[in-house]
N, C-alpha and C positions, 0 to 999 in steps of 0.2 A: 166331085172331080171336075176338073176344068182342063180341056184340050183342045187344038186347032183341027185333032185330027176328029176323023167318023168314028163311034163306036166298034169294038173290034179290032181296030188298026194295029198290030204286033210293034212293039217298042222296039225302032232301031238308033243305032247310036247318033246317026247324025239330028235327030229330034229332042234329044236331051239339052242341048245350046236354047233352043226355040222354050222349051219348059221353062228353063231357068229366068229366060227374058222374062215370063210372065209371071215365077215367082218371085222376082224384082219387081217386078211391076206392082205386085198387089202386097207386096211386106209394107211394111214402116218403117225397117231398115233389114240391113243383114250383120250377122257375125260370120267373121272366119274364123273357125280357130284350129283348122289343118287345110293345106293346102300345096301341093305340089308349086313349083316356080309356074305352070304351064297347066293350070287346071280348071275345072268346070266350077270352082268354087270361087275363083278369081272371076270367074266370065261374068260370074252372076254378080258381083261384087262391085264390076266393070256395069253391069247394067241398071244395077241400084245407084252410082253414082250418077250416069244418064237420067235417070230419073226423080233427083232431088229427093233421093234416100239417104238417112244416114247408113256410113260401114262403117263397123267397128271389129277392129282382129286383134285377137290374142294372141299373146310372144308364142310363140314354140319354141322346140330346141334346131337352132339354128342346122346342127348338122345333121338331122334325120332329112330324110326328101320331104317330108311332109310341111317341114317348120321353115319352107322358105320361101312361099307365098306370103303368110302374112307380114311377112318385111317388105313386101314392094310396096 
């Protein structure tokens, strides 16, 4: 397990952005293959790009909430 925080530390939501930097950081790429317009799966996706990651996302169905992240 890999964290910024101390051993212990109770998971709050605003450290879940901070995680994802770092499982950007350390992937070889990422897949999206659900993602809200506005989501933690973008962010990370957003941080793999910064990082001279490949992204690669799967179509979804454009009219669920889910399926319309991976079109941006």
């Amino acid at each position: 397990m890999l964290s910024e925080y101390p051993p212990g530390t109770q998971p709050q939501k605003f450290q879940f952005v901070a995680r994802n930097r770092i499982i950007a950081g350390l992937a070889h790429g990422v897949l999206v293959t659900e993602a809200a317009a506005h989501s933690g799966s973008l962010i990370t996706a957003n941080y793999a790009l910064q990082n001279n990651r490949e992204v690669l996302a799967l179509p979804n169905r454009i009219d669920a909430p889910t399926g319309e992240g991976p079109i941006y």
